[in-house]
N, C-alpha and C positions, 0 to 999 in steps of 0.2 A: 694557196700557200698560207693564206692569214690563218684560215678554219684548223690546218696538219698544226701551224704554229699555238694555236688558243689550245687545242687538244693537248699535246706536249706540253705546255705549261700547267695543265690542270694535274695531266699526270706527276708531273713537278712539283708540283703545289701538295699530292698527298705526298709524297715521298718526305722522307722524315718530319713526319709531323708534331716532334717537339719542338725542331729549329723551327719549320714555317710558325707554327704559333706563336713563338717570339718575337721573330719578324710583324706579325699582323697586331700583337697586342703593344709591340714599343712603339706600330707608326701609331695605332688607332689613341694612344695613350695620350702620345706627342701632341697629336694632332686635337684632339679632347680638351686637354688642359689647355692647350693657346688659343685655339678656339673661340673657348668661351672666354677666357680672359680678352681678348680683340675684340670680339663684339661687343662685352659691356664699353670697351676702349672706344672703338669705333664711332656707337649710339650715342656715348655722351660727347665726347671733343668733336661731333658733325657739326659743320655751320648751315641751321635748318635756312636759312637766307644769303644762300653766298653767292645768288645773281645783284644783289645791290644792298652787301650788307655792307660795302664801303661808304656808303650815303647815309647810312642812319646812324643818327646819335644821341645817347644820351644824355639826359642834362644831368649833370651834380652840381650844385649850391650849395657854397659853405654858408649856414645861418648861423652856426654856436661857436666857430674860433676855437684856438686851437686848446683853451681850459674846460670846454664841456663835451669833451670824449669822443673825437669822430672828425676834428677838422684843424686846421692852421695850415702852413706851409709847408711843413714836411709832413704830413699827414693825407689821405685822403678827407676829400668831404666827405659829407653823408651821403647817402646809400639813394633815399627819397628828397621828396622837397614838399613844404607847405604849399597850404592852400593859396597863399600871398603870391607866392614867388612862380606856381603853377599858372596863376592869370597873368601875371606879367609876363612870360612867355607867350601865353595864346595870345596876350592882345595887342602884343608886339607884330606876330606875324611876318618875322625875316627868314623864314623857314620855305621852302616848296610846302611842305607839309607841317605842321604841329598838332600834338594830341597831348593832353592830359588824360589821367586815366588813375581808378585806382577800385581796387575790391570789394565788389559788394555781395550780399546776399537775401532771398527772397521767399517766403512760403508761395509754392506758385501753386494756381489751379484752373481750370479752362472749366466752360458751358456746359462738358460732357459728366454728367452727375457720376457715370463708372469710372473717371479718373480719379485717383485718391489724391489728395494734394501734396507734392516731394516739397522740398527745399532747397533749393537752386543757388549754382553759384554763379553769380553775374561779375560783369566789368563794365561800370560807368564811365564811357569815353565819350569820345569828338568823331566825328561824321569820316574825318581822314583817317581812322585807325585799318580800315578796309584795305584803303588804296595804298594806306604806307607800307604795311606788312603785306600787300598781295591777297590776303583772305579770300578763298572761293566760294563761289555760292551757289548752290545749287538750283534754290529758287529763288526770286523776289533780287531784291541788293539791299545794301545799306539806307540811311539816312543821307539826307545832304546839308549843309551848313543852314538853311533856314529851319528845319528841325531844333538843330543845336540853339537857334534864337529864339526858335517859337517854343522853346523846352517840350516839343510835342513825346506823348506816349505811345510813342512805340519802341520795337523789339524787336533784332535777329536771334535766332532760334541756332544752337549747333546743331549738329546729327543727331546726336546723343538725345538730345533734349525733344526734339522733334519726333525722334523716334518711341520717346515714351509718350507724350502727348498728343499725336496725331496718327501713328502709329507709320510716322515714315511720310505720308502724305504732302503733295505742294498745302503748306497750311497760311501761304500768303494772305494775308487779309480776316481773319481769324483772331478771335478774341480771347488774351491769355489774363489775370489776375495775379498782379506780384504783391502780396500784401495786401491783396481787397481791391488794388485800381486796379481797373482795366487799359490793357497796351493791346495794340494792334502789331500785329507779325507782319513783318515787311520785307525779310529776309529767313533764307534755312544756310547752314553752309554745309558743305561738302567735306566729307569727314577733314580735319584739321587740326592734329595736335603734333602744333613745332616739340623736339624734344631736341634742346634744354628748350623750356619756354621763355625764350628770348628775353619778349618785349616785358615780361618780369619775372625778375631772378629775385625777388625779396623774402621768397617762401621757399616753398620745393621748387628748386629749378627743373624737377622734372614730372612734376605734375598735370596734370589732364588742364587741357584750355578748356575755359568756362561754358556752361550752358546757357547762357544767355546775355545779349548786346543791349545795352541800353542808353541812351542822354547823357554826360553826364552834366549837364547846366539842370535839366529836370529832379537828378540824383540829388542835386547842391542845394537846388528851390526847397527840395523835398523834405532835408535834412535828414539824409540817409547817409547813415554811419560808415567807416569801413569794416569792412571783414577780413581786410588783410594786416599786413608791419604796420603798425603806430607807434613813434616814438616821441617820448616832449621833455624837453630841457628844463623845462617851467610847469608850475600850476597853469592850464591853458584856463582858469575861471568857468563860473558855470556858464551851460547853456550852449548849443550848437554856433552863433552868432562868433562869441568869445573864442571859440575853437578855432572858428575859420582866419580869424586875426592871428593868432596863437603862430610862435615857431615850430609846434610840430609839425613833426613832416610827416606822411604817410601817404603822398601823390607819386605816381611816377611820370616823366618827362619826357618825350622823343620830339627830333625834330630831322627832316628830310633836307640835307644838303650835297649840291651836284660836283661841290668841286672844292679842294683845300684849301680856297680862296675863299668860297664861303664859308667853311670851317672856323677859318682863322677870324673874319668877320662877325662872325657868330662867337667866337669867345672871347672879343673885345667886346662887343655888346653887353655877357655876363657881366667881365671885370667893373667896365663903367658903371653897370647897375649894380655891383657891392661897393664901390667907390660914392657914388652919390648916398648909398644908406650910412655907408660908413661918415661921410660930412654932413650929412643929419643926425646921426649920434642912436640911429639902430642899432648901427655894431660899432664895434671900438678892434676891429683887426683888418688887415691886408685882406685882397680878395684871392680865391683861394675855389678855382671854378676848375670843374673838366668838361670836355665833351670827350665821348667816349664811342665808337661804332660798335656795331655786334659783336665783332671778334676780341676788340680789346674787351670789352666789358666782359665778354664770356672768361677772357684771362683776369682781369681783377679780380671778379667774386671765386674762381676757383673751378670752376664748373666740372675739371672733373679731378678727384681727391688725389691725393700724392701716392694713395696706397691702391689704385685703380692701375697709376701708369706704373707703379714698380713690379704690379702683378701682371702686367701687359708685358714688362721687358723681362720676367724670370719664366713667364710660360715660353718665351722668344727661346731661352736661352736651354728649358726643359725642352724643349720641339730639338733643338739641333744637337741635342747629346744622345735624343728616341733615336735621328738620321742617323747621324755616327757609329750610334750600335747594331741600327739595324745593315748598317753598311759593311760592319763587319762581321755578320751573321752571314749575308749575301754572299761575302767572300769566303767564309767557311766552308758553307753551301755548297757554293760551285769549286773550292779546291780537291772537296770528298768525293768531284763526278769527275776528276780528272784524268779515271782511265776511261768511263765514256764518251769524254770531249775530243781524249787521244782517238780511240776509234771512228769516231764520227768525221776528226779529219783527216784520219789515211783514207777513210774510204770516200773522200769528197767534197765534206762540206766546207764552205769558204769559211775564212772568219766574222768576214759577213753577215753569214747566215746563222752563226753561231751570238754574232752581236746581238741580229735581233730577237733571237730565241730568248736570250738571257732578258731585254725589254722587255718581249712580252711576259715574260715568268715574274718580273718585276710590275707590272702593270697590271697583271691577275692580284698579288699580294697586295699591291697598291689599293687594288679598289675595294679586297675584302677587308682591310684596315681603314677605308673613307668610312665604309658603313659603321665600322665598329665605332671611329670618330665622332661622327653624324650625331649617332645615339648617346655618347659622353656627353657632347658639347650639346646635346639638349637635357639631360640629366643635368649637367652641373650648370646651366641656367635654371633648371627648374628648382635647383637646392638655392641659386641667386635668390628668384624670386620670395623662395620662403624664410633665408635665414637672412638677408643683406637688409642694410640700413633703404629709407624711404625710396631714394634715388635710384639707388640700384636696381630695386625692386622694378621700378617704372622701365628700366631697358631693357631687362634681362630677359629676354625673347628672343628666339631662335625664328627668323623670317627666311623666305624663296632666297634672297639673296646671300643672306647668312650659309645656309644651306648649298648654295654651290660651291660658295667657295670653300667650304669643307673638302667639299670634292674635288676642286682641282687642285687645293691646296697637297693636299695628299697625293695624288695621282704627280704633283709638280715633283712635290719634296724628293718621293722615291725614288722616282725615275733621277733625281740627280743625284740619288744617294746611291744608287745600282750604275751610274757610269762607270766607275772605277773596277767594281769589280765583274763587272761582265766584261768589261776589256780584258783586265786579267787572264779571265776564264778565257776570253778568245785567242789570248798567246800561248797556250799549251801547246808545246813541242810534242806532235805524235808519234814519233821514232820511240822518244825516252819514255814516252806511258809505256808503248808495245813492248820496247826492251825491258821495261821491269814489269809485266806480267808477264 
């Protein structure tokens, strides 16, 4: 029955073949343009940590109040925090976890005289950045807090980085040069780029996670600059020293808590420590602190643009007007075989079988329309990737999963856009065909 029913609908399917074409180009259209507008939707508002991104938060510290551009009480704080106010958090320690952390970069080069030297982009952190965020490893692991105090040199390696340098290899125990010293590899990880990149949004929030992990107490000894947002209220004075004193900010801040109880703990502890600067006369304003987990913070900074989701909710709104039309093509369709229909039921067939026939005629168009889809909505990612702003660029990829649901999207959509009129089709009165031919 399935094989007589696939055959009749193929035969269906050439039978006027200006409407079927109509039919296959408004789903594959429909389905093209929201498509790809979803998936860039999708890629950016995903929470890449939502097994325990209720635990981690952000620090914001107001240092400048609310007359130098970025803080007071109806204001947010700033974005980062100095170097000052980043040790007083580590060396506080009311956290499960705490990491400082902030951008850097490297001419790197290893022992192998045929590797040419790249230039690397690193993240100076704390031995817990591993364990907070989950980071996988493939080879070796992280650092552990005595690292962090013996400022020792060494290095986790990402895929990336590993795979130009070693060419993929366990390269645990191996000797790399970031600017002439030598760091020893102690870690590889396993491919790994959160997208938004979470744990910092102060650049491209959707940009590639760094090639390489390192110290940062060793970074700070070292008076290794950043490579990422620097921003300063003041002349921070010459000299790396003066810096580190200085209110700029360009550190970023996480800290690992289990429960709202610690939260709230945790940002009395901030307020207290702007209240005590504030009565040493640091600052002269109210304290004016966040913490913030993944998700809100992904909602403050914006992560994904106004003109993303209104093109998410117009391709929504273009898909259900493609159904619409092609629903009433369907129905035109099947009103123009209404002496065939009549025949077919005097001489037998139930409505039944008339319902499913019309499915399957529906589910043949359906799926030459997926494929037509399929190939749109990787065309108009690929037009993403070459004409869209930085972000955009970083989602705009068409993945296995993407890709199904192309297909059942389509396959869903028509099928519930062919209810109506394959029902129709199936209450043809066959007396009144017969009697008018």
């Amino acid at each position: 029955m399935f094989a007589y029913q696939l055959k009749m609908a193929w035969l269906n399917f050439k039978r006027a073949p200006a409407l079927t074409a109509l039919m296959v180009l408004a789903i594959g259209l429909g389905v093209g343009a929201s498509m790809t507008s979803l998936q860039v939707f999708r890629a950016m508002s995903g929470n890449p940590i939502s097994w325990k991104s209720d635990r981690l938060f952000y620090v914001q510290i107001d240092e400048w109040g609310p007359g130098a551009g970025g803080g007071g009480q109806e204001r947010e704080p700033q974005e980062q925090v100095s170097y000052s106010n980043a040790q007083m958090v580590m060396n506080a320690k009311l956290g499960k976890r705490q990491v400082a952390m902030y951008q850097v970069a490297f001419a790197v080069k290893t022992d192998d005289d045929a590797f040419k030297p790249i230039t690397a982009s690193g993240r100076a952190t704390y031995a817990d950045f591993f364990a907070m965020f989950d980071v996988p490893f493939a080879y070796g692991a992280g650092w552990n807090a005595a690292a962090d105090e013996g400022r020792k040199q060494v290095v986790v390696l990402s895929d990336k980085a590993n795979e130009k340098m070693f060419a993929g290899a366990d390269s645990v125990g191996k000797t790399v040069y970031l600017d002439q010293k030598a760091f020893r590899v102690i870690g590889v990880l396993k491919p790994w780029r959160p997208r938004p990149r979470f744990y910092d949004m102060t650049n491209a929030n959707f940009g590639d996670a760094e090639q390489l992990y390192l110290p940062y107490t060793w970074a700070i000894d070292n008076q290794i600059g950043t490579n990422g947002n620097n921003n300063c209220n003041a002349d921070p004075g010459e000299g790396y020293p003066a810096y580190l004193v200085s209110t700029c900010i360009w550190q970023q801040v996480w800290v690992e808590l289990d429960s709202p109880a610690e939260q709230a703990r945790y940002l009395d502890f901030l307020n207290n420590h702007s209240l005590e600067q504030k009565k040493s006369g640091k600052i002269d304003f109210e304290p004016n602190n966040r913490l913030y987990n993944v998700e809100q913070r992904m909602e403050k900074v914006g992560v994904v643009p106004r003109d993303v989701k209104v093109s998410a909710i117009l391709s929504l709104g273009f898909l259900l007007v493609c159904l619409i039309n092609t629903a009433g093509l369907m129905l035109a369709k099947a009103l123009s075989r209404s002496s065939e229909i009549g025949l077919k039921r005097a001489l037998g067939a139930s409505r039944t079988m008339l319902f499913r026939q019309g499915l399957m005629d529906a589910t043949l168009v359906a799926s030459v329309g997926a494929l037509i889809g399929g190939v749109l909505t990787w065309a108009g990612l690929l037009a993403m990737r070459r004409l869209g702003d930085a972000d955009v660029q970083a989602v705009a990829q068409l993945d296995p999963v993407a890709l199904l649901l192309v297909l059942l999207l389509a396959l869903l959509a028509t099928l519930l856009a062919a209810l109506y009129p394959t029902w129709r089709a199936s209450l043809i009165a066959p007396a009144a065909q017969l009697k008018s031919n």
